[in-house]
Each structure stands twice: as structure tokens, then as C-alpha cells.
VORO-361744 format. One line per field, with one value per residue: x, y, z of N, C-alpha, C, O in turn; residue in three letters. Coordinates in Angstrom, 1 decimal, padded with zeros to 4 digits, always signed. Example, Ala and Ser with C-alpha at 12.3 -4.5 7.8 and 13.67 -1.06 7.14 Angstrom:
<recs>
n_X	(+013.2;+012.8)
n_Y	(-005.7;-002.2)
n_Z	(+007.8;+007.1)
ca_X	(+012.3;+013.7)
ca_Y	(-004.5;-001.1)
ca_Z	(+007.8;+007.1)
c_X	(+013.2;+012.9)
c_Y	(-003.3;+000.0)
c_Z	(+007.8;+007.9)
o_X	(+014.2;+013.4)
o_Y	(-003.3;+001.1)
o_Z	(+008.5;+008.0)
resn	(ALA;SER)
</recs>
This chain:
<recs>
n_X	(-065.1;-062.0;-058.4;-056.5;-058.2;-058.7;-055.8;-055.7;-057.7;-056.7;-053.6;-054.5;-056.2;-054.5;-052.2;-050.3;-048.0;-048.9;-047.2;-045.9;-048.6;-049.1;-047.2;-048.2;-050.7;-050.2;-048.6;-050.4;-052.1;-050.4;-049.9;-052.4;-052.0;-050.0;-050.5;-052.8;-051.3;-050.1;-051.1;-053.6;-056.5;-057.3;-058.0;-060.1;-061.4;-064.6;-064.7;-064.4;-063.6;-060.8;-060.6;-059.1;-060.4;-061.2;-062.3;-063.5;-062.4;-064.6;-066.5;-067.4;-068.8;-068.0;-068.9;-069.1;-068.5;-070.3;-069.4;-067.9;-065.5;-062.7;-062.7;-059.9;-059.3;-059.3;-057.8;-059.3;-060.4;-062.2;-064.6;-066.1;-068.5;-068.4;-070.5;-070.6;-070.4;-072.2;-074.6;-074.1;-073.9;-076.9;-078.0;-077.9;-079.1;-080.6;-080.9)
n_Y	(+062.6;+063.5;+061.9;+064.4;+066.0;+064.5;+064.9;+068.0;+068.3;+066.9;+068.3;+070.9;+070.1;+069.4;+070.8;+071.1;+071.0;+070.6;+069.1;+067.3;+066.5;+064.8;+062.7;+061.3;+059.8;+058.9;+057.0;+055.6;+054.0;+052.9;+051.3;+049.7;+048.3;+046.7;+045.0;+044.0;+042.2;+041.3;+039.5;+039.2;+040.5;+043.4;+045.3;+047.7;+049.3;+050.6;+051.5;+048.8;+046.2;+045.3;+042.8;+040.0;+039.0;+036.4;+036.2;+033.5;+032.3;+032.4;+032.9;+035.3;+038.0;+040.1;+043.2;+045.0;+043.5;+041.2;+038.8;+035.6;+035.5;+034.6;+034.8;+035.8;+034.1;+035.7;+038.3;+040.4;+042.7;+043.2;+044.9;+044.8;+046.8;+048.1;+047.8;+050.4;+052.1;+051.2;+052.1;+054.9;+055.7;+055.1;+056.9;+059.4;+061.6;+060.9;+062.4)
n_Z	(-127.8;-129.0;-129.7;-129.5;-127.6;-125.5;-124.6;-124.4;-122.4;-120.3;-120.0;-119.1;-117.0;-115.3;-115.0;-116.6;-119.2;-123.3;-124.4;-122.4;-121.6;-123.2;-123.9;-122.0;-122.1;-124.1;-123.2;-121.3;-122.9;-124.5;-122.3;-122.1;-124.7;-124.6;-122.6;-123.4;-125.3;-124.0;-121.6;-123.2;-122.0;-120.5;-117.8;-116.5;-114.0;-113.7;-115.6;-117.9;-119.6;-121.6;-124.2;-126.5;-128.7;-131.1;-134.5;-136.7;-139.6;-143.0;-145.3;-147.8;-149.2;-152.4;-152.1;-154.9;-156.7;-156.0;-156.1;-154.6;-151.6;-149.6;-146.8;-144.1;-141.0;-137.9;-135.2;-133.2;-130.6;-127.9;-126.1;-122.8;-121.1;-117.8;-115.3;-113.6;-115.7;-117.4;-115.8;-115.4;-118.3;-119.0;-117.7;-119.5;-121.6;-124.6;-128.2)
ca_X	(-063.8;-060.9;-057.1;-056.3;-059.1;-057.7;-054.9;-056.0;-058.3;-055.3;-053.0;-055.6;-056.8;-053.5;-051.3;-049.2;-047.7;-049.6;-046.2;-046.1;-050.2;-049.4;-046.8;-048.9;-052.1;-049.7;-048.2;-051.7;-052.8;-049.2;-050.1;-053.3;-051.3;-048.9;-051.2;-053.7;-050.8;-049.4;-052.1;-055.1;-057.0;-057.0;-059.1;-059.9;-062.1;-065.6;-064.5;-064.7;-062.1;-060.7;-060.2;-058.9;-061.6;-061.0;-062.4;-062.9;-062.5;-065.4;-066.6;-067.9;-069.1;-067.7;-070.0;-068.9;-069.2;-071.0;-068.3;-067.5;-064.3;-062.4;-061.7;-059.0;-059.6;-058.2;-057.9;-060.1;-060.2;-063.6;-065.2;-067.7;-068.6;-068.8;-071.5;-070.7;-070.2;-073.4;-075.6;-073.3;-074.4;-078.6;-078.7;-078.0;-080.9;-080.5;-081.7)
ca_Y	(+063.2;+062.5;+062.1;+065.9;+067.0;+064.2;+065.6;+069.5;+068.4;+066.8;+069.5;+071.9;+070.1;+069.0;+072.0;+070.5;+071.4;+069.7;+067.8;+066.4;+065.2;+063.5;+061.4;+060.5;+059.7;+057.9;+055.7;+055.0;+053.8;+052.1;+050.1;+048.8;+047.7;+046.1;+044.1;+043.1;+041.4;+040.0;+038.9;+039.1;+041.3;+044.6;+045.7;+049.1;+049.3;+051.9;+051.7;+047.5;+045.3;+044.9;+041.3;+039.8;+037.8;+035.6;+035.6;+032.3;+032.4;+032.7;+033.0;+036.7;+038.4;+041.3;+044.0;+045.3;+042.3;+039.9;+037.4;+034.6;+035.3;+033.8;+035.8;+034.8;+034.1;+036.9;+038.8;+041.6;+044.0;+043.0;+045.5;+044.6;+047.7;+048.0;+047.9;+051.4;+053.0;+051.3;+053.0;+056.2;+056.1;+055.0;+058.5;+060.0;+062.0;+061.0;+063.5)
ca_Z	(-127.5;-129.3;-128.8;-129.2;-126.8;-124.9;-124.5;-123.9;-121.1;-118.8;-119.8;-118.6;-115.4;-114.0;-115.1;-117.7;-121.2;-123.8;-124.8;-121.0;-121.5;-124.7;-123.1;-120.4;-122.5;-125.5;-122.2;-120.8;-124.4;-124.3;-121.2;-122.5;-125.7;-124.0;-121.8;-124.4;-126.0;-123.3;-121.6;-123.6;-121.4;-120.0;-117.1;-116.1;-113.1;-113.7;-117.2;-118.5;-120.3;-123.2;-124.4;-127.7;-129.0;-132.1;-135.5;-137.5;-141.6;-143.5;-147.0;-147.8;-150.8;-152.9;-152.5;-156.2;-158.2;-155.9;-156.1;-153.1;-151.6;-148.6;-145.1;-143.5;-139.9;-137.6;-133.9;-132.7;-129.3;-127.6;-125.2;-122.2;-120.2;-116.5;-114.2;-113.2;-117.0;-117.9;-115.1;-116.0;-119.8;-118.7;-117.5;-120.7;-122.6;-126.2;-128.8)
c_X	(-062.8;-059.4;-056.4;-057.1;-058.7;-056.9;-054.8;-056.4;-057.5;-054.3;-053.9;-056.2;-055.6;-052.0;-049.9;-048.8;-048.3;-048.4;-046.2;-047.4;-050.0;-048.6;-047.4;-049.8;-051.5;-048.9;-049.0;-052.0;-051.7;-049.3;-051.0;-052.9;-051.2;-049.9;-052.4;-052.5;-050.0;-050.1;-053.5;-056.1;-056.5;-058.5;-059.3;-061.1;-063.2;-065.6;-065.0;-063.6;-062.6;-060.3;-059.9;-059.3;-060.8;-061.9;-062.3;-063.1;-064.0;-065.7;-067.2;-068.5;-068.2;-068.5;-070.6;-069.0;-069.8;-070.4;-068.3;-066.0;-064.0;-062.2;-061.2;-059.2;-058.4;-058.1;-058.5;-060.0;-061.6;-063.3;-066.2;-067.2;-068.9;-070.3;-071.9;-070.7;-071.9;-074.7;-075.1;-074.4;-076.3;-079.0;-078.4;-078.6;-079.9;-081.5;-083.0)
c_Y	(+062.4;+062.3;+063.0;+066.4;+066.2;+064.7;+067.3;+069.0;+067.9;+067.9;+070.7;+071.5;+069.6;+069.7;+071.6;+070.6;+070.5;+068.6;+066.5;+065.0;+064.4;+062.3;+060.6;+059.7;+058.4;+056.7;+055.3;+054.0;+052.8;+050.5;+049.3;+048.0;+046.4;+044.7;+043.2;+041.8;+040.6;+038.4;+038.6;+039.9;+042.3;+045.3;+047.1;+049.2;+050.9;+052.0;+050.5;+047.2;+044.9;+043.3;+040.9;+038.6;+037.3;+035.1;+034.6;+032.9;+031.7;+033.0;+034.7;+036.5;+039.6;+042.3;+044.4;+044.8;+041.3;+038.7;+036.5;+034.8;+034.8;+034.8;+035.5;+035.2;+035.0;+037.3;+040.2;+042.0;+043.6;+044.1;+045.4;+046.0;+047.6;+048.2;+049.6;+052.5;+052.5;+052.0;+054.3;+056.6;+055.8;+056.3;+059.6;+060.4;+061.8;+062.2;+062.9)
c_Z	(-128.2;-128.3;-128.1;-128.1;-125.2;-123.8;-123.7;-122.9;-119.8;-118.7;-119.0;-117.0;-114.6;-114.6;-115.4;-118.9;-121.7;-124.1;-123.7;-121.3;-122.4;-124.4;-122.2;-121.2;-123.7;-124.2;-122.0;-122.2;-124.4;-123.7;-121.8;-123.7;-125.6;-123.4;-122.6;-125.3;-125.2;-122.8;-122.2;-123.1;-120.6;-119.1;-116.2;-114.9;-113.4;-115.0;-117.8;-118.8;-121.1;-123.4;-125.7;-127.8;-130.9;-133.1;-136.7;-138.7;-141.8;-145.0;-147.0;-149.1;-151.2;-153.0;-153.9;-156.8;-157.7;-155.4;-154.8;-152.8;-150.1;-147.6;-144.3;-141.9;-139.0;-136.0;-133.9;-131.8;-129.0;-126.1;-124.5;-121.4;-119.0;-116.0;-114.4;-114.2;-117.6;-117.2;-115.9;-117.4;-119.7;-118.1;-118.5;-121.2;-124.2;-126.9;-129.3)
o_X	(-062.6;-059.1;-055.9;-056.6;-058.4;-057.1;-054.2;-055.6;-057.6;-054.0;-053.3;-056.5;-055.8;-050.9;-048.9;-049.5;-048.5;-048.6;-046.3;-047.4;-050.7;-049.0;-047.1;-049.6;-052.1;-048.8;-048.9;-052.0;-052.1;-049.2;-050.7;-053.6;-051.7;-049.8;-052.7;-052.9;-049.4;-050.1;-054.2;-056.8;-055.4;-059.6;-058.5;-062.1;-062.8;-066.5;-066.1;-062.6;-063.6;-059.6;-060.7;-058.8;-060.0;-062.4;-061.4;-063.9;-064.5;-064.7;-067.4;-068.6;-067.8;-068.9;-071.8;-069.6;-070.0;-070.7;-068.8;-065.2;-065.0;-061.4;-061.9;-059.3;-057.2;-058.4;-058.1;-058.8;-062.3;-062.4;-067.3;-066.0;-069.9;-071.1;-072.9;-070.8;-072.7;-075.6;-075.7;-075.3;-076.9;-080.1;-078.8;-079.1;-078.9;-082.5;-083.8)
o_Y	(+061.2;+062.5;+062.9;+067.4;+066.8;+065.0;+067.6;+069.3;+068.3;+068.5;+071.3;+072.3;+069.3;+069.1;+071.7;+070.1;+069.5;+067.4;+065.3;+063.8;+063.3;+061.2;+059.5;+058.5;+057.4;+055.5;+054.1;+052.8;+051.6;+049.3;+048.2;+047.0;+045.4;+043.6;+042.0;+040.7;+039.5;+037.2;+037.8;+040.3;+042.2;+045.6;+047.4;+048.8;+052.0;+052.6;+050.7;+047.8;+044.5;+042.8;+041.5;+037.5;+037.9;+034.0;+034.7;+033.8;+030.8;+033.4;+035.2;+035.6;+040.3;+042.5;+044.4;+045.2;+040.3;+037.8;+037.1;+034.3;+034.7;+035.7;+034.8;+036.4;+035.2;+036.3;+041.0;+041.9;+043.9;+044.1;+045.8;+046.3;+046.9;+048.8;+050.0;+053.7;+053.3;+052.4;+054.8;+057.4;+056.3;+056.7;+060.8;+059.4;+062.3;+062.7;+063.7)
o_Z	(-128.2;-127.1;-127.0;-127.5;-124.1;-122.6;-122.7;-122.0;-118.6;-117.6;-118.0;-116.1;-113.4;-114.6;-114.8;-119.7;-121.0;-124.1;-123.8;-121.2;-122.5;-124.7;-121.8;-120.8;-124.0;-124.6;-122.4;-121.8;-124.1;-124.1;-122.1;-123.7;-126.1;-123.9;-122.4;-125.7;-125.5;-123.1;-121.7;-124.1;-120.0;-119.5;-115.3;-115.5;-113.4;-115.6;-118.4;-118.4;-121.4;-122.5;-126.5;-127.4;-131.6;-133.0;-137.5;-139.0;-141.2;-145.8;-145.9;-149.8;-150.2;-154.2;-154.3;-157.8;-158.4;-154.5;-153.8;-153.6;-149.4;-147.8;-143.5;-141.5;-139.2;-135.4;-134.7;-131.7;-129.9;-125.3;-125.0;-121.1;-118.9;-116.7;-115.1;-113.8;-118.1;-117.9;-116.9;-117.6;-120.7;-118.1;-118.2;-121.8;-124.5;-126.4;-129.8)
resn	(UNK;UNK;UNK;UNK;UNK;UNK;UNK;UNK;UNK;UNK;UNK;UNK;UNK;UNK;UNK;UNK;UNK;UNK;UNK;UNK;UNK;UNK;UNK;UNK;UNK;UNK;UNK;UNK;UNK;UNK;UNK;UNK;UNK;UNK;UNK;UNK;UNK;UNK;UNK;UNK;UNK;UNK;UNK;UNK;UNK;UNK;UNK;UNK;UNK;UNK;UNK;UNK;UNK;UNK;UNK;UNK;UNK;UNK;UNK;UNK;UNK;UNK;UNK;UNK;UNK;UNK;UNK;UNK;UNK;UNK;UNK;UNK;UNK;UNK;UNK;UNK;UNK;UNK;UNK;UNK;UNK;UNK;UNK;UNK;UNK;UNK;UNK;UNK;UNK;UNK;UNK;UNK;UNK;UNK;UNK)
</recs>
């Protein structure tokens, strides 16, 4: 699911113009922003939390020519999933 469908499926189940859902859905997204940067984490209950984990620098390669180059140490968005999302997704038939 993306943003757009998003979007359609709250307009549609809680009888809202899509301009309305997009505000709501672009605030929700907002919040978690906001809180990741304040605090560092963001916790959604049934859902997991987000956390901003910390990559150190590193040497790499160039896929293209091979080469050794430097990667500068950086910030990432880490996700553990809940309890109750990981039963949720263990009942899933894969194809």
C-alpha cells in the first residue's frame, strides 16, 4: 500500500474528501517526524518503533571501478516490530 491508497482508504472509510485524508495522513507522518527528531524514538503501540540508530564511517568500494572510497559516518530510521504485528504477519500465506 502506498501513500495514494493511503489516502483513498481513510477518505473512504471515515467519509472524507481526499484533500481532508491527506492532511490527516501528511500530519500523522508529521508526528512521527517530529518525534524521531526530537526524541529519537517513536512508538506506535500494535505497530513497533522507530528509532534513529547510528552509522559509523567506513571504507567501501566503487562498484564501477573497484576503487576504495571513504563513507562518511551517518543517521538512519531503525524499525523493531511488535509482538502483535509479528503474530499478525506469521499468519500470512506466502506465495
Amino acid at each position: 500500500m502506498n501513500k495514494t491508497e493511503i489516502i483513498s482508504k481513510v477518505s473512504a472509510d471515515n467519509d472524507l474528501t481526499k484533500v481532508k485524508a491527506k492532511q490527516i495522513v501528511e500530519q500523522v507522518f508529521g508526528f512521527i517526524g517530529a518525534d524521531l527528531k526530537k526524541e529519537g524514538r517513536f512508538s506506535f503501540p500494535d505497530l513497533g518503533t522507530f528509532t534513529v540508530g547510528q552509522r559509523a564511517a567506513r571504507t567501501g568500494r566503487n562498484p564501477k571501478t573497484g576503487d576504495t572510497i571513504k563513507i562518511k559516518a551517518s543517521k538512519t530510521v531503525r524499525f523493531k516490530a511488535s509482538p502483535a504485528l509479528k503474530t499478525l504477519v506469521a499468519k500470512v500465506k506466502t506465495k
